[in-house]
C-alpha positions in Angstrom: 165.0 172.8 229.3 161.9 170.7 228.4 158.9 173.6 227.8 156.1 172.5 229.6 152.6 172.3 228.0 150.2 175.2 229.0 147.5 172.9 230.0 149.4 172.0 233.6 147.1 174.4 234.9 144.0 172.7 233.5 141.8 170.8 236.3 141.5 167.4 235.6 138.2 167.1 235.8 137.8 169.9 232.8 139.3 167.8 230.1 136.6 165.2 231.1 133.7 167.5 231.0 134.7 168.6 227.6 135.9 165.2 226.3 135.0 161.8 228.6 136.9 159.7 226.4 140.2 161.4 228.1 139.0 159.8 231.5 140.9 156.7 229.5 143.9 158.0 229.2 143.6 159.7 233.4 142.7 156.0 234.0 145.6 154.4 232.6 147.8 156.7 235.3 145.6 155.7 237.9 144.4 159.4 238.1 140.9 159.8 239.9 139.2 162.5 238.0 135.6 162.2 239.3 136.1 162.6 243.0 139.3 164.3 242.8 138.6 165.9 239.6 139.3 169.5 241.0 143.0 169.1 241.1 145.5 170.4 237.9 147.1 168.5 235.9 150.7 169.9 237.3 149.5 168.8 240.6 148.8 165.3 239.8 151.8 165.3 238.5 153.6 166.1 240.8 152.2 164.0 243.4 152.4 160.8 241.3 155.7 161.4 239.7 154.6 161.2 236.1 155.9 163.6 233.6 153.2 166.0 232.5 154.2 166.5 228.6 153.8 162.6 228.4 150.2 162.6 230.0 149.1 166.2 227.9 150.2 164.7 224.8 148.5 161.4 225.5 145.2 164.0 226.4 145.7 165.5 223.2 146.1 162.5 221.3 142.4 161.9 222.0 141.1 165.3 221.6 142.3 165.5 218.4 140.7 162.0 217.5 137.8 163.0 215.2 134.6 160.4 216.7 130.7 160.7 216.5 130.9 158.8 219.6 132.3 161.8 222.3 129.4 163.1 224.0 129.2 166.6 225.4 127.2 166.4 228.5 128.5 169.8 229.2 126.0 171.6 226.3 122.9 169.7 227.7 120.6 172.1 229.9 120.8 171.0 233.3 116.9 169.5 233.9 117.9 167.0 230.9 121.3 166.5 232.7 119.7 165.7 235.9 116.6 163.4 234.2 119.7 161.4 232.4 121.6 160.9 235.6 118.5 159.3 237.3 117.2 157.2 234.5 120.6 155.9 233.3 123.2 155.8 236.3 120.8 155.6 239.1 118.4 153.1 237.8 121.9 150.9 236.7 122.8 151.0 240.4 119.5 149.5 241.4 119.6 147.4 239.1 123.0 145.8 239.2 123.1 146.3 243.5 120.9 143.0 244.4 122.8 140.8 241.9 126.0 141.7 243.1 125.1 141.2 246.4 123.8 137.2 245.2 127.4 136.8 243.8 129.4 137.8 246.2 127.5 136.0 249.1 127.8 132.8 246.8 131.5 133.5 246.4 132.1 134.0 250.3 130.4 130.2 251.0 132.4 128.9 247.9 135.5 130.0 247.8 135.8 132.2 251.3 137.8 129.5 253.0 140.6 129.5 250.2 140.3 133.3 249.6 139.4 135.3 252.8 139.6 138.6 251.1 136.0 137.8 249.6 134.4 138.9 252.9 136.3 142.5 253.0 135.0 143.0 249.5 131.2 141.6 250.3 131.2 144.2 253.5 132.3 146.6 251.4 130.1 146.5 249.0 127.5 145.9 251.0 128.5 149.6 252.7 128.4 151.3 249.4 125.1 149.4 248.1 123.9 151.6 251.7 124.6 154.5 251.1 124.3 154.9 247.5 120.7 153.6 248.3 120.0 156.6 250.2 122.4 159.1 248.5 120.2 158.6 244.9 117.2 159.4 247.0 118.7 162.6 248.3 119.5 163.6 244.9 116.1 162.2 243.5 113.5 163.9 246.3 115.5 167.3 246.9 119.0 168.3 245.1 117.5 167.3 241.6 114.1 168.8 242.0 115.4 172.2 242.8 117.7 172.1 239.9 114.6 171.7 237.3 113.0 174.8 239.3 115.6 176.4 238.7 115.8 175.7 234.9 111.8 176.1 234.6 112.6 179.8 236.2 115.1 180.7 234.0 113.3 179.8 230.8 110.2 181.8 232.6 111.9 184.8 233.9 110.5 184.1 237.3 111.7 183.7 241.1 113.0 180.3 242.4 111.2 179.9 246.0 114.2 180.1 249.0 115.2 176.0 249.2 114.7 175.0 252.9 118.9 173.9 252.8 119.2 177.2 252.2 122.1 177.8 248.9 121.9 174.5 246.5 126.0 174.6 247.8 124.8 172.9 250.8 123.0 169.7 249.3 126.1 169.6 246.8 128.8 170.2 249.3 127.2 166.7 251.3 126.6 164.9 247.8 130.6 165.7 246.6 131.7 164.1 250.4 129.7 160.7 249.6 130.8 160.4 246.5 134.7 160.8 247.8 133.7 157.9 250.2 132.1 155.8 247.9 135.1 156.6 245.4 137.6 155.3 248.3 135.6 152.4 249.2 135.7 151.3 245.3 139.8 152.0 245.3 139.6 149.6 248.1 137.3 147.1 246.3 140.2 147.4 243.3 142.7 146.3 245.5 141.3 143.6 247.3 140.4 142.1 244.1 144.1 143.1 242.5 142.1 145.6 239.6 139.4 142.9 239.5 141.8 140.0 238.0 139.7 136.5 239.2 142.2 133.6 240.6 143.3 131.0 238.4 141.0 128.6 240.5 137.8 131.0 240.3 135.2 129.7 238.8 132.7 131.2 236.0 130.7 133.1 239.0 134.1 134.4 240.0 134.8 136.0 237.0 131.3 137.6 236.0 131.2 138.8 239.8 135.1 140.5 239.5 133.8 141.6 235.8 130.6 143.3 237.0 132.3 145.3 240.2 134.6 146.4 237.3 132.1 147.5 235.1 129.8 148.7 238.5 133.0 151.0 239.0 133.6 152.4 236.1 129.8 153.5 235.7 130.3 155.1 238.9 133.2 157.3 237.5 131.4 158.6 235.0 128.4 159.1 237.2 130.6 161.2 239.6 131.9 163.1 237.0 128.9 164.5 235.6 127.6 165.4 238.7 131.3 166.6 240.2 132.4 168.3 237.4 129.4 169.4 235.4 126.1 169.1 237.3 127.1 170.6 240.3 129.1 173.4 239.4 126.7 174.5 236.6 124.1 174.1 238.9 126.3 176.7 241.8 126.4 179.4 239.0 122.9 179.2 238.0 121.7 179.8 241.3 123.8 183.2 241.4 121.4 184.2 238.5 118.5 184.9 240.9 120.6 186.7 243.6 
């Protein structure tokens, strides 16, 4: 009988925090790790029907790839965490949102006739440019602020006022929902656009618009993810400090 690695029992989204460039690999299988990241290895597994020596040694494989280019979020203190998150993944989304929504709206006149699913994937994003709009301001005017109170606390040996959301597990426990819709509205947008392949007849607009919702979703992974799977959680014990 095979021995199975002792990893099975690892969360998913663990091997990410400690090493991103195994979301690759959980990618390949078509394994969500920043909405779902909470699940073990065994039962992704098991659920998907992949054998989990093959997708541990494939894990492994990576971590033991020496490369100055692995970045470990999880050492940074949580106020640089949370600045980075804003400047980086939050301004991207504003910044990439409006062009998006030019493209596809040009692609729905053009080619909407010969390919009707354009105007599922326009709605949809256009539901997800929403509420990402007001989820980043959430996080930006009250989650991320009391996180840097926190931290300034800490590092001053002082009390952290009482939040009016009472535990910081409230804020995060909305936050983690949206990002599970957001994530299933982007598995949708995959679909529709079969894993954003353009059509042989697309034209150049086609394939930058198909090539930026790619690149849109896969910033949005790792955005999750180090809010999911190290933000959040970090964030959850630090409060307990002051208790």
């Amino acid at each position: 009988m095979q021995t199975l690695h002792k990893d099975t029992q690892k969360q998913i989204g663990q091997f990410v925090a400690e090493d991103f460039r195994t979301a690759a690999v959980f990618n390949t299988y078509g394994i969500d790790f920043c909405c779902k990241g909470d699940r073990t290895v065994e039962e992704v597994c098991n659920k998907n029907g992949i054998n989990p020596n093959d997708l541990l040694d494939k894990l492994h494989a990576v971590l033991n790839t020496k490369t100055d280019q692995a970045i470990d979020y999880k050492s940074w203190p949580l106020d640089l965490l949370a600045e980075y998150i804003e400047k980086k993944h939050h301004r991207y989304v504003e910044e990439k949102i409006p062009i998006l929504r030019q493209f596809l709206d040009k692609l729905c006149k053009v080619h909407g006739e010969r390919h009707p699913e354009l105007f599922e994937i326009n709605e949809l994003f256009i539901g997800c440019s929403g509420e990402l709009a007001s989820h980043m301001k959430k996080e930006e005017l009250i989650l991320f602020p009391f996180v840097k109170k926190m931290v300034k606390a800490k590092l001053e040996n002082s009390a952290v006022p009482s939040p009016a959301f009472g535990t910081v597990e409230n804020p995060i426990a909305m936050m983690m929902e949206e990002h599970e819709n957001e994530g299933d509205r982007f598995r949708k947008i995959a679909e529709l656009t079969n894993n954003y392949t353009p059509p042989a007849d697309g034209c150049n607009t086609y394939k930058v618009t198909f090539a930026m919702l790619n690149e849109f979703e896969q910033d949005l992974h790792l955005h999750i993810h180090l809010e999911n799977n190290i933000l959040f959680p970090e964030a959850i014990k630090l409060e307990q400090q002051f208790n």
